[in-house]
KOLKOLFI-874902 format. One record per residue (C-alpha): chain; x, y, z. Coordinates in steps of 0.25 Angstrom, whole numbers, padded with zeros to 4 digits. Layout:
BEGIN
+---+-------+-------+-------+
| c |    c1 |    c2 |    c3 |
+---+-------+-------+-------+
| A |     X |     Y |     Z |
...
+---+-------+-------+-------+
This chain:
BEGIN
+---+-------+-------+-------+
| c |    c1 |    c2 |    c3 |
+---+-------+-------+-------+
| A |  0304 |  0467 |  0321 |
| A |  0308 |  0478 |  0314 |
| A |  0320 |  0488 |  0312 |
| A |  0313 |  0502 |  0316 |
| A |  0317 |  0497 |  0331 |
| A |  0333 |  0493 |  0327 |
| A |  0334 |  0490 |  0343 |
| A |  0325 |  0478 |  0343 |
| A |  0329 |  0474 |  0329 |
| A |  0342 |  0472 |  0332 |
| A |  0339 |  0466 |  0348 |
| A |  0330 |  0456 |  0341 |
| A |  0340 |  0451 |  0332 |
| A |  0350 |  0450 |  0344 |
| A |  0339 |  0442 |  0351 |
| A |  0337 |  0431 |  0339 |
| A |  0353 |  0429 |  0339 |
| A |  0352 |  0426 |  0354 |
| A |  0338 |  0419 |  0353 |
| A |  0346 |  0407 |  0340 |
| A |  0357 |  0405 |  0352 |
| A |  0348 |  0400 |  0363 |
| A |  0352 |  0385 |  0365 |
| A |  0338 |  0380 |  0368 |
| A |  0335 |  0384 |  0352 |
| A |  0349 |  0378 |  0347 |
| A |  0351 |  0365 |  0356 |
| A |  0342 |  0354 |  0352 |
| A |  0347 |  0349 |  0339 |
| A |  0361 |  0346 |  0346 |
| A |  0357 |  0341 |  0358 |
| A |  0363 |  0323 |  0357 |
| A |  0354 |  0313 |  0362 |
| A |  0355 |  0310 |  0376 |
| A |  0368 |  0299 |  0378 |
| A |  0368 |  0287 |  0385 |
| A |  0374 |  0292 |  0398 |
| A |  0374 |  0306 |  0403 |
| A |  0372 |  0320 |  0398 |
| A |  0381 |  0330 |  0403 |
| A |  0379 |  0344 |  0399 |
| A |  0392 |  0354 |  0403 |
| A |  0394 |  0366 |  0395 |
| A |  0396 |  0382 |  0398 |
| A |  0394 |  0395 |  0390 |
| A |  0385 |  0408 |  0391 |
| A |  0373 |  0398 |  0384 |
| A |  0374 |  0388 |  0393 |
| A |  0363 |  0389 |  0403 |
| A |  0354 |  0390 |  0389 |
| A |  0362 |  0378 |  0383 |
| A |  0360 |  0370 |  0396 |
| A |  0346 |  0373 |  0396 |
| A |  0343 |  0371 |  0380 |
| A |  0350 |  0356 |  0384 |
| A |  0340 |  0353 |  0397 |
| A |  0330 |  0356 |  0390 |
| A |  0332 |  0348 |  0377 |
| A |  0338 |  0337 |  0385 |
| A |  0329 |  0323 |  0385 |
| A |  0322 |  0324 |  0398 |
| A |  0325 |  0309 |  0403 |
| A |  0339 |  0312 |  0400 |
| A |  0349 |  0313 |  0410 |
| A |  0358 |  0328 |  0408 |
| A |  0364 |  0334 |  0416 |
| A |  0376 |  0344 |  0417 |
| A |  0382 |  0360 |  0420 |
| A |  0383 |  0370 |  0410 |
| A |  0389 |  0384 |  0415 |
| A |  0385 |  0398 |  0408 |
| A |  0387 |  0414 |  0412 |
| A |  0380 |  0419 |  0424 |
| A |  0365 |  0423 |  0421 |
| A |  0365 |  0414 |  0407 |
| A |  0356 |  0403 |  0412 |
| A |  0341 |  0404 |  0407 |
| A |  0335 |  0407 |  0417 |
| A |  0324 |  0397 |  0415 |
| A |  0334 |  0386 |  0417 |
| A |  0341 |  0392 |  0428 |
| A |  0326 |  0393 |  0435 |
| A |  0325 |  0380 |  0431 |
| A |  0339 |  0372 |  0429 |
| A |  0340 |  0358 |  0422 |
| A |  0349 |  0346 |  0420 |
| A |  0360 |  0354 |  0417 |
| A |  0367 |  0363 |  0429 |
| A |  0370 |  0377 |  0424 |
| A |  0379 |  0387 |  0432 |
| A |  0384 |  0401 |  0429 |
| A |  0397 |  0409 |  0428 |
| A |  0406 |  0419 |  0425 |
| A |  0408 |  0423 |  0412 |
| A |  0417 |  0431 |  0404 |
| A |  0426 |  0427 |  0415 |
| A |  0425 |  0415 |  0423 |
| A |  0422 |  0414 |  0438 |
| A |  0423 |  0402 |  0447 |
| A |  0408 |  0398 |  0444 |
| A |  0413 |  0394 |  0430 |
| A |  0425 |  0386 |  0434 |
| A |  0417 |  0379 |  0444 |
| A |  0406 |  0376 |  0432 |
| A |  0418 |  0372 |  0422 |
| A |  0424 |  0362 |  0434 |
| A |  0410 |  0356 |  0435 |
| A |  0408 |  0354 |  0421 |
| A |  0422 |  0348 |  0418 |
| A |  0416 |  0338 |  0429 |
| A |  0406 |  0334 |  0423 |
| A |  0413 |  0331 |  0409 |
| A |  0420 |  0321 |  0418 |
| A |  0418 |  0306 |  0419 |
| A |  0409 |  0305 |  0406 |
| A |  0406 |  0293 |  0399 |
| A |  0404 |  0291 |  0383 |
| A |  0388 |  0288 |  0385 |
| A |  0389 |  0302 |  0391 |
| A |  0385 |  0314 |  0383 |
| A |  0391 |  0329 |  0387 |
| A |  0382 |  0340 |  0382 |
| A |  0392 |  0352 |  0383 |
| A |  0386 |  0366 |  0379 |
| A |  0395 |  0377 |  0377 |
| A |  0391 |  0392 |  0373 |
| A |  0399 |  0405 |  0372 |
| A |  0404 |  0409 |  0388 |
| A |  0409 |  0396 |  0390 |
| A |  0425 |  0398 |  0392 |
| A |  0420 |  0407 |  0404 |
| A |  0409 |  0398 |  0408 |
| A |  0419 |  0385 |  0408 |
| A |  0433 |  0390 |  0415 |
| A |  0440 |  0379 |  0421 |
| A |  0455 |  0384 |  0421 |
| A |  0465 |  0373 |  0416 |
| A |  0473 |  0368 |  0426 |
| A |  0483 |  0376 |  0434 |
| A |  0472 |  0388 |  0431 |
| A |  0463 |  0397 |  0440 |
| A |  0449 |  0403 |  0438 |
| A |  0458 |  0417 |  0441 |
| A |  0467 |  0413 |  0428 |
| A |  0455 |  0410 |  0419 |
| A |  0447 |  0423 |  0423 |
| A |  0462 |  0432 |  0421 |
| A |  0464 |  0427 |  0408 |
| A |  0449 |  0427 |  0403 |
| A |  0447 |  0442 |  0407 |
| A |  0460 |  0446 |  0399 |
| A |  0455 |  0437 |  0387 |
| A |  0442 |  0445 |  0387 |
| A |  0449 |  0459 |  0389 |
| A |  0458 |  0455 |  0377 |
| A |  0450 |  0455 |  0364 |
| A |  0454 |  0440 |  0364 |
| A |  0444 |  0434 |  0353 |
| A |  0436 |  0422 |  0358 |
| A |  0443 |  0412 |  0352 |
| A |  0456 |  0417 |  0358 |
| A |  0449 |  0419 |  0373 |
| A |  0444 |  0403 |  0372 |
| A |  0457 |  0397 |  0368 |
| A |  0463 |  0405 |  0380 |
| A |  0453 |  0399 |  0387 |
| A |  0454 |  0385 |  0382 |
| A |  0467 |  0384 |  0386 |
| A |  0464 |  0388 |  0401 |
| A |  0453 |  0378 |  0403 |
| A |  0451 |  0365 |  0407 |
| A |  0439 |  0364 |  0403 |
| A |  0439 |  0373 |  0388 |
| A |  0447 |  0369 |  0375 |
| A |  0439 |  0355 |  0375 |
| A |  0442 |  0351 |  0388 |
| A |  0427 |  0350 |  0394 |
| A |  0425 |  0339 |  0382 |
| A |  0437 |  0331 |  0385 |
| A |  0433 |  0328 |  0400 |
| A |  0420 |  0324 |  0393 |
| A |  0424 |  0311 |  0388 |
| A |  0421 |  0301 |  0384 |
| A |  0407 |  0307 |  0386 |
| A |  0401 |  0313 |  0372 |
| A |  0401 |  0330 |  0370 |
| A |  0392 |  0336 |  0363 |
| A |  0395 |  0350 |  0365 |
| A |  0383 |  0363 |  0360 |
| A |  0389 |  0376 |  0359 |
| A |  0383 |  0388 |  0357 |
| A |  0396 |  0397 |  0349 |
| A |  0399 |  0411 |  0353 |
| A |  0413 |  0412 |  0346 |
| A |  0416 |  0417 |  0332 |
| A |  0416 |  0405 |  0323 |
| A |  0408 |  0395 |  0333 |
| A |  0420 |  0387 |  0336 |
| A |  0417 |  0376 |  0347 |
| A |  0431 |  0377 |  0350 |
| A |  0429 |  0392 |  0356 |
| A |  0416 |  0394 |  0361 |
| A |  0418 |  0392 |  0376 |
| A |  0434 |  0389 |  0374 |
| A |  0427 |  0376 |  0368 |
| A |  0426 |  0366 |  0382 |
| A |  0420 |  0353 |  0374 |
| A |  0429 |  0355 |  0360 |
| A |  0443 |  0352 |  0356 |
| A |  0452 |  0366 |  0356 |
| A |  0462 |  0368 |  0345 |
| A |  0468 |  0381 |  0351 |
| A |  0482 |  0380 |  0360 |
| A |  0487 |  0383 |  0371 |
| A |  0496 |  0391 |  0362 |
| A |  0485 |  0398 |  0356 |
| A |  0480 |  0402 |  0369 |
| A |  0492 |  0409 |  0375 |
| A |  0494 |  0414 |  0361 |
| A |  0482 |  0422 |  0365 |
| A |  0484 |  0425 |  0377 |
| A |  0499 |  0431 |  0373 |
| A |  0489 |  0439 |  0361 |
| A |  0482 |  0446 |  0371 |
| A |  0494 |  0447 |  0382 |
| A |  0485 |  0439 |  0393 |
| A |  0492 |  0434 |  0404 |
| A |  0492 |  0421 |  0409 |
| A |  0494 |  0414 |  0423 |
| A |  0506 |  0406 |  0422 |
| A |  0499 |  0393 |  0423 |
| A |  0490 |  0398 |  0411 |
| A |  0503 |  0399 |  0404 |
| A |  0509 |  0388 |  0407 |
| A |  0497 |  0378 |  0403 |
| A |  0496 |  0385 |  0391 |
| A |  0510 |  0386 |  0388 |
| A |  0513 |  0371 |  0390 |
| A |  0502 |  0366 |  0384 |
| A |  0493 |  0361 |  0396 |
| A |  0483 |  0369 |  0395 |
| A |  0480 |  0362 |  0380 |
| A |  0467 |  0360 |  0375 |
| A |  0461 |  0345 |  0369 |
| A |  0462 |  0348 |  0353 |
| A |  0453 |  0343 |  0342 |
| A |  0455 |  0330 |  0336 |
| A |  0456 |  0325 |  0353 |
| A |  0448 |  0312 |  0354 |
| A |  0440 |  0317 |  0366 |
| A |  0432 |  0325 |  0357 |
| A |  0427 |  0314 |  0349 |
| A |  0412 |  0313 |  0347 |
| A |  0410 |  0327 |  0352 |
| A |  0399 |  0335 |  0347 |
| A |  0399 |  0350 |  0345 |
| A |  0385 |  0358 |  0341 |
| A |  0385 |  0373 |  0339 |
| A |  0370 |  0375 |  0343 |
| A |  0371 |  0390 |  0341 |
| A |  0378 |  0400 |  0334 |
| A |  0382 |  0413 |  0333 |
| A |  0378 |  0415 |  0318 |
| A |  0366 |  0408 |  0321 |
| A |  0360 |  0419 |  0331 |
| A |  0365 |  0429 |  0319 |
| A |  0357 |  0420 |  0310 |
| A |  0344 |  0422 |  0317 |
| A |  0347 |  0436 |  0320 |
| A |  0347 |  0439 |  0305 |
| A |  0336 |  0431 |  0302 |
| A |  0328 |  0439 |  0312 |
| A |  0332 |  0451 |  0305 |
| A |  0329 |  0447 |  0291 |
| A |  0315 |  0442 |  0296 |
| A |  0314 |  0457 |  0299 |
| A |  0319 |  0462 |  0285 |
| A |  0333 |  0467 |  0289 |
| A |  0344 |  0459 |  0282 |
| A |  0355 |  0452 |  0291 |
| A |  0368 |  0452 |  0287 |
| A |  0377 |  0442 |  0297 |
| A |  0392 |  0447 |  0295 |
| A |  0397 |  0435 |  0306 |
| A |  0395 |  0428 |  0317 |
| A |  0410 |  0428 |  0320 |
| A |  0413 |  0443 |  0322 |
| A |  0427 |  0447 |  0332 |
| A |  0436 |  0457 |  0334 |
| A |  0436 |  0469 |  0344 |
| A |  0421 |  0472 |  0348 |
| A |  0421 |  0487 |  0344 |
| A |  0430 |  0485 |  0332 |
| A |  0420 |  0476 |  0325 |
| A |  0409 |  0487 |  0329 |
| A |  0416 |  0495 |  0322 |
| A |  0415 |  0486 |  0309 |
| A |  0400 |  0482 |  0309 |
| A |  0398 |  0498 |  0311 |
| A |  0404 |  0500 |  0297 |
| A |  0397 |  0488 |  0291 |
| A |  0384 |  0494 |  0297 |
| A |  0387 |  0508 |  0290 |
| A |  0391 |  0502 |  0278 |
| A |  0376 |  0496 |  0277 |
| A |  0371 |  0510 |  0284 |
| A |  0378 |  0518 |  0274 |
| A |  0379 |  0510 |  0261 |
| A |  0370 |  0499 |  0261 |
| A |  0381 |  0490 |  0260 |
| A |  0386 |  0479 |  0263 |
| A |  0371 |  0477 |  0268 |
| A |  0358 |  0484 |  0264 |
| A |  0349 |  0490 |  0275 |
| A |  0342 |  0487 |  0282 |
| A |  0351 |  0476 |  0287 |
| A |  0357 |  0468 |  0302 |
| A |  0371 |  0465 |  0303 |
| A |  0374 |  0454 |  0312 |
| A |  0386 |  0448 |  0318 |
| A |  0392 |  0441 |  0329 |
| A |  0404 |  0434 |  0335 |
| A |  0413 |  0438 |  0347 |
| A |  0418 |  0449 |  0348 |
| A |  0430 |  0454 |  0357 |
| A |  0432 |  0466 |  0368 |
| A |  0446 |  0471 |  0370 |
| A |  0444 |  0477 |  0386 |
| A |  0453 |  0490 |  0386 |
| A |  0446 |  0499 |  0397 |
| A |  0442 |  0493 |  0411 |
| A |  0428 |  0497 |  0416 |
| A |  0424 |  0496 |  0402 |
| A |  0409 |  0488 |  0400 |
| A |  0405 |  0480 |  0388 |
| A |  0405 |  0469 |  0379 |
| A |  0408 |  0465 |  0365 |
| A |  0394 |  0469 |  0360 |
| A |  0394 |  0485 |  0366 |
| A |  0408 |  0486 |  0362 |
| A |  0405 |  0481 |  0348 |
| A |  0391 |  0491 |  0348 |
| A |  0400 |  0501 |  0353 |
| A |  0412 |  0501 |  0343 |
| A |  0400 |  0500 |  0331 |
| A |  0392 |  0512 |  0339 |
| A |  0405 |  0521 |  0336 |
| A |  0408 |  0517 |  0323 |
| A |  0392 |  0518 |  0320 |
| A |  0393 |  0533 |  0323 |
| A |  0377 |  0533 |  0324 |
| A |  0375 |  0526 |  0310 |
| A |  0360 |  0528 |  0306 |
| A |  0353 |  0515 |  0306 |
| A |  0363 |  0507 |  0313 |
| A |  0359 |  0498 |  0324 |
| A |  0367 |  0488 |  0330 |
| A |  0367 |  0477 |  0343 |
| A |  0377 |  0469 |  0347 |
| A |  0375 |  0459 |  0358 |
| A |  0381 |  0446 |  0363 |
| A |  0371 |  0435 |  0362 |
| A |  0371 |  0430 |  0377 |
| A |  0367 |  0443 |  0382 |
| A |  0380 |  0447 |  0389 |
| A |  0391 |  0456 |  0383 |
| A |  0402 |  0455 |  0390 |
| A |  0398 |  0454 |  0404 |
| A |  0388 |  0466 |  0403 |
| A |  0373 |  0464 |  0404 |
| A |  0371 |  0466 |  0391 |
| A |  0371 |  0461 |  0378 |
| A |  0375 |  0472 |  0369 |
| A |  0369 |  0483 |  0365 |
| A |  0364 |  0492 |  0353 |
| A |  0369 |  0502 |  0345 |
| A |  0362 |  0512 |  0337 |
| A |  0364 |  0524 |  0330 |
| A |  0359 |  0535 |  0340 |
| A |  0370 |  0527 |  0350 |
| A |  0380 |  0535 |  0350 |
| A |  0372 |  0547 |  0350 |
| A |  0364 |  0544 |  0361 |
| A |  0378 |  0539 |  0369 |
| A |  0385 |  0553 |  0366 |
| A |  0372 |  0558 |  0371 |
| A |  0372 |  0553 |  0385 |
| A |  0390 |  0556 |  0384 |
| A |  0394 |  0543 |  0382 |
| A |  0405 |  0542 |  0371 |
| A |  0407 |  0528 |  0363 |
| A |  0420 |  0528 |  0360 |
| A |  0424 |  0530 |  0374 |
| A |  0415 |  0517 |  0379 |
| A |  0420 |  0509 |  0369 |
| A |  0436 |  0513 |  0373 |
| A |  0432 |  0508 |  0388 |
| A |  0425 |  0497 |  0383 |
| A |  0411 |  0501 |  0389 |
| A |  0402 |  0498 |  0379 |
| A |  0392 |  0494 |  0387 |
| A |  0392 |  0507 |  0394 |
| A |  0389 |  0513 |  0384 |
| A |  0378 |  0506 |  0377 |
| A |  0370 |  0504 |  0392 |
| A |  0371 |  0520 |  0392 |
| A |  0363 |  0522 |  0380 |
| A |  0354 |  0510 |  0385 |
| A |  0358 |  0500 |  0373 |
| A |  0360 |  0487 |  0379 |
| A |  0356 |  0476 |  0375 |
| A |  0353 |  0468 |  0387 |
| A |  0345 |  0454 |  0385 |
| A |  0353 |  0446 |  0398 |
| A |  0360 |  0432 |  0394 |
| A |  0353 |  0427 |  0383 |
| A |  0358 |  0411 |  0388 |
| A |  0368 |  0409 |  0376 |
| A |  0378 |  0414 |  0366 |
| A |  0381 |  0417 |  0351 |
| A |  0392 |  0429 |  0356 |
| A |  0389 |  0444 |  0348 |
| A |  0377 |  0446 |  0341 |
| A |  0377 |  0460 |  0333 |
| A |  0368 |  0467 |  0325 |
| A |  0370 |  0479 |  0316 |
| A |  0356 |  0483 |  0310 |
| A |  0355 |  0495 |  0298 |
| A |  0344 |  0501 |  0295 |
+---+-------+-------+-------+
């Protein structure tokens, strides 16, 4: 592998990031022994077809599993949707939910139910999973969730701020799942898509205790003038819709394993591109703000190096991840945080010789596009002004991706089966 061809350089280290999250490499060494009674395996997220197979197959074959995990359309590896297992694994809707979700979260609240302590509940949760796993608290409808989550996702609401919303609607998120679990043991496997890795928000946290409030929730929601249904508000404002908290006894004896991260993938990216003779530099794996706006900063950091040869020397890989946010200001517009990060660094590049950058989320889906990401080099907006697209206007209407499939630099892999959230890669040379 070398740097003459940036394109595959940069793919490759996408690849590697995406290759160190796969649950069957990560799931073993946490995997408990088999209990005295059953083994139930619930859980939900983008990853969790890949998770339910890792489990089937690492799962003592004389002992009894069994159990429904839910994951986004199209994410089951195909070999395990040929072939299913012990463990049940439907699809549904996300970013938004759809009926196929609530059906799945009703299901799977069933099956925490009337569990025993010789019982053992396996629950893996991945990045997706507050979509995946919508069961509205009481007095709430499919119709409410789905209002709510599009205006969240419109807003430039930060994950954290989306999930303690969405806690507070559930009743199923915020540590409820766990709760009907007793007295059965939980170990719960996650895999983190959030800045920080806290278990607490990946998925809006369904099988940990949630220190957030109800008044932290409609302190968001007043943030980003969301309306609510009046039952939304009235649970929220009395305090029904409250979450179990830490230090609640029914979490006691729970286990919680992070089986992959995102700084790991950027580990192994960076590995990849030392192996190679580039330096890798990691500036964090817990990067937000506005999508275009921290484009905007890793283009300076990437002509500083160009330029000056600081902070870095050349040749050198800049990587970063985290989640980053979209605020949705023109209908008709399409894209997702990575073409709209690529885009905001493509203008702010201005054709900076030597810079190449990809940008991609790790489960192959940005957005509810087809693809990925994409890739920016320094002929882009040359060969875009050539063919009379103009940058500035794509990135006001939010079409990105637009954009990007114009000149033909999408990058398009299908669902990779999990999830570590925003991979990027700024490559000087």
């Amino acid at each position: 592998m070398k740097t003459d061809d940036p394109r595959a350089f940069l793919r490759t280290l996408y690849d590697a990031a995406v290759q160190r999250a796969l649950p069957l490499h990560n799931t073993a060494p946490f995997l408990p022994p088999p209990p005295k009674g059953r083994t139930v395996v619930i859980g939900a997220g983008k990853a969790g077809g890949a998770m339910a197979q890792a489990v089937d197959a690492l799962w003592p074959a004389g002992a009894p599993l069994s159990g429904l995990v839910v994951t986004r359309y199209d994410h089951v590896p195909p070999a395990y949707k040929a072939r299913p297992g012990r463990i049940e694994v439907v699809e549904a809707s996300h970013p938004v939910p759809d009926e196929a979700g609530r059906r799945a979260a009703a299901r799977i609240a069933e099956l925490a139910q009337g569990l025993t302590a010789d019982d053992l509940v396996l629950c893996l949760i991945s990045g997706g999973g507050s979509a995946l796993l919508s069961l509205p608290a009481p007095g709430l409808t499919l119709e409410d969730k789905q209002a709510i989550n599009r205006a969240l996702l419109k807003s430039g609401a930060a994950i954290d701020e989306m999930n303690c919303v969405r806690k507070h609607l559930s009743a199923i998120k915020g540590g409820r799942l766990a709760t009907r679990c007793a007295p059965a043991r939980v170990v719960t496997l996650l895999i983190s898509d959030v800045p920080g890795d806290a278990p607490e928000v990946i998925a809006s946290g369904p099988t940990v205790p949630d220190p957030t409030t109800c008044a932290d929730a409609l302190a968001i929601l007043k943030r980003y003038a969301i309306d609510l249904p009046a039952a939304a508000r009235e649970g929220l404002e009395s305090g029904a819709f409250e979450s179990p908290k830490p230090g609640d006894p029914r979490f006691a004896g729970h286990q919680v394993h992070m089986i992959a991260t995102p700084q790991q993938s950027l580990e192994a990216a960076a590995a990849v591109a030392r192996a190679a003779g580039v330096e890798a530099h990691i500036l964090s794996d817990e990067m937000e703000g506005e999508s275009r706006e921290v484009g905007k900063v890793q283009a300076a950091l990437a002509r500083a190096v160009a330029r000056r040869g600081a902070p870095f020397a050349m040749p050198c890989v800049i990587l970063s991840g985290g989640e980053t946010t979209v605020t949705v200001k023109s209908k008709g517009g399409r894209g997702g945080r990575a073409t709209e990060f690529l885009l905001g660094c493509a203008i702010a590049l201005q054709g900076e010789p030597g810079v190449h950058v990809l940008a991609a989320d790790t489960d192959g889906i940005d957005g509810i596009e087809d693809n990925a990401g994409a890739i920016v080099a320094p002929d882009t907006l040359a060969r875009a002004a050539a063919r009379g697209l103009k940058a500035a206007e794509c990135l006001d209407r939010n079409d990105a991706y637009t954009f990007f499939s114009e000149l033909g630099d999408l990058v398009v892999p299908g669902p990779t089966f999990t999830n570590v959230n925003d991979f990027r890669a700024l490559l000087i040379v």
